[in-house]
Structures are given as structure tokens and as C-alpha cells.
N, C-alpha and C positions, 0 to 999 in steps of 0.2 A: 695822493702822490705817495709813491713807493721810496722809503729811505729804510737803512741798514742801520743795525747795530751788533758790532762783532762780541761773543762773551763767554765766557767759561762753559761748558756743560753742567757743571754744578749746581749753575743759577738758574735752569730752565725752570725745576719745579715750583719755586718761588714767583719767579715772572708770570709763567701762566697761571699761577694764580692770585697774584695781587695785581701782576705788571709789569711796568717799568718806573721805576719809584724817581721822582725827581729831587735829589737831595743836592747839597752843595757841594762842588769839588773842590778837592783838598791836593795839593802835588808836593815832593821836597821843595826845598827853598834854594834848589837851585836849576838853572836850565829851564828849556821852553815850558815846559812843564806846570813850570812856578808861576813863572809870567800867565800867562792863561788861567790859573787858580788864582794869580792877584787880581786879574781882571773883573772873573764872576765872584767875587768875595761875595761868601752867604748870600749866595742866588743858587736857588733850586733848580737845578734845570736836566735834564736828559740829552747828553749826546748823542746826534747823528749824523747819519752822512748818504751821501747818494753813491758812494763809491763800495761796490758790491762786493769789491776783495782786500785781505786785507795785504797782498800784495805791494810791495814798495816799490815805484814808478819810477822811472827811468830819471821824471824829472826831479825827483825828490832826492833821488841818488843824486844829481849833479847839484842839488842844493845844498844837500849835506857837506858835502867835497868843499863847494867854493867857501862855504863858511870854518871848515878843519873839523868836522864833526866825522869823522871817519868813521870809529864806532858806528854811528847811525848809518853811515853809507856802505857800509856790511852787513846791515841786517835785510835780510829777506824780505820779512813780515815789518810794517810800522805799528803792529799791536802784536805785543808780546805778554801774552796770557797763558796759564796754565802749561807752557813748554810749547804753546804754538799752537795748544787741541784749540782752536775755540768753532763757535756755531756760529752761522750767520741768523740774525734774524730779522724779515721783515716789518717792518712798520709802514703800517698803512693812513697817514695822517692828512686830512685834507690840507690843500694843496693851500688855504689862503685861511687858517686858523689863526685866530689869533694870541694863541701863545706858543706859535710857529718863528723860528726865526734863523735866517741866514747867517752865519756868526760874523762874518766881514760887516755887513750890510747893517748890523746890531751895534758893532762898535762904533762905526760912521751916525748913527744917530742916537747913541746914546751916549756924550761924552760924559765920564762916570769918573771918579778919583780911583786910581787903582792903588790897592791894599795889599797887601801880604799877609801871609801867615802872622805873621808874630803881631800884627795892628798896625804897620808900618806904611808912612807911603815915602816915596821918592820927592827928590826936586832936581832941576834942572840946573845948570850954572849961573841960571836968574832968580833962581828959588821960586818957580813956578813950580808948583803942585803936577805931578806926571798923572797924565789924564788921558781918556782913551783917545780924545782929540788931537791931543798933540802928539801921538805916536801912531795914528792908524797911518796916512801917510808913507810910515815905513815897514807897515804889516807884514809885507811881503821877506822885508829882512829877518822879521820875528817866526816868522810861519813859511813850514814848508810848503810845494802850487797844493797840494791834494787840500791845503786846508780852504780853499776855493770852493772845497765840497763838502763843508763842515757846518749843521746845521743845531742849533739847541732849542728846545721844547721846556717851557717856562711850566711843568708841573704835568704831575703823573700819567701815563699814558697807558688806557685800561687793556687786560690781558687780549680783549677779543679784536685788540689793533693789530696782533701781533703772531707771526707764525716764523717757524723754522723756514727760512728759503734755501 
């Protein structure tokens, strides 16, 4: 199965020749960003996606709106790299690997304590521990539709998976 990863020009020569390295991601401590890095606290994993552009959709515009994120419902692009130069590249990953995963479909079955940066987790006003289970549910609130098409890959993914499309 054919999935995308949008990424600077920079990084080409390193990719094709090691790959796409699966390291853990890190975002500020604040905004979606965060949340999604408390999620996969030190999990390795490679972003992808099956959405071929990085084009911001109409309906991600009116996500952004209804939540007051203006800013983001002005931007063109939803990846904002290098001033906007970046490369699309193909990843060509079987279709039923197993360290292949849906990222919706990842937090529905893997209720996990989500963490922050700083070591921190959340509680509820019952002082339940915030956990991917009690908040997928409202994924939809936390995530814009495109991330419907958001996939992570649980470690390295070798140079010859991968081509400029």
C-alpha cells in the first residue's frame, strides 16, 4: 500500500540512504501538537498518511473555524516546513505489517496513560489517570477529519520502500 510522507529537501540524502528513521516525537507543550507527542511518549514510530497533498481541505478549514483556531484556518499548507518547499515521498508499505498502524484505530486498542513532556500525566475531576480510552471517544474534537488519514509505522522503514512521488 502506497502512503505519503511530506519533508524538507534537505533530508533526501540521508533518507535514501539509511531511510526513514523511526524515533520518538517530541512537539511544544502546548496545542495539538502536544497532545499527540503525550500520546506516543518514547514510541518510535514514522508518520504517515495516505493524503497525497499537503494541501489544507476544506474540511479542516471549517474545523479549525469552529474550534477559533484561525491561525490554522489560514494556512494553506497543514505542514509547514522549510517555507512550504517540501517533497512528497512515497512509501510503499505492505498493506497488513505488522508494525503498520492506523493512528485512530491504534488508540481504540491500545489504552495507554498519556504523558507529557515534562513526565506528567493528567487527571480527570475524578482523578482518573487520562488515558487514550477515555478520550478517543472525543478524537474527533482533538484532531482535525484529515487525521482520519494518519497512519504510524512502529520502526525504521528501509531506503528501497521509498521514492520521491
Amino acid at each position: 500500500m502506497i502512503f505519503y510522507q511530506h519533508t524538507d529537501p534537505k533530508f533526501l540524502p540521508s533518507i535514501f540512504e539509511k531511510g526513514l528513521l523511526a524515533r520518538p516525537w517530541h512537539a511544544p507543550e502546548e496545542g495539538m501538537n502536544a497532545f499527540f507527542s503525550a500520546i506516543l511518549h518514547n514510541r518510535d514510530v514514522v508518520w504517515l498518511t495516505t493524503q497525497p497533498s499537503t494541501e489544507t481541505t476544506k474540511a479542516d478549514v471549517a474545523w479549525a473555524r469552529q474550534r477559533g483556531f484561525d491561525d490554522m484556518a489560514a494556512e494553506k499548507h497543514w505542514m509547514e516546513r522549510a517555507n512550504g518547499n517540501t517533497v512528497r515521498l512515497a512509501v510503499n508499505i505492505p498493506k497488513y505489517s505488522k508494525r503498520l498502524a492506523h493512528f485512530r484505530t491504534w488508540l481504540r486498542k491500545n489504552p495507554i496513560v498519556i504523558v507529557f513532556e515534562d513526565g506528567s500525566a493528567r487527571c480527570n475531576n475524578a482523578s482518573d489517570l487520562m488515558t487514550t480510552a477515555n478520550i478517543t471517544a472525543n478524537i474527533l474534537d482533538c484532531a482535525p477529519p484529515s487525521s482520519a488519514l494518519w497512519y504510524v509505522h512502529f520502526g525504521d522503514v528501509p531506503p528501497k520502500r521509498i521514492e520521491v512521488a
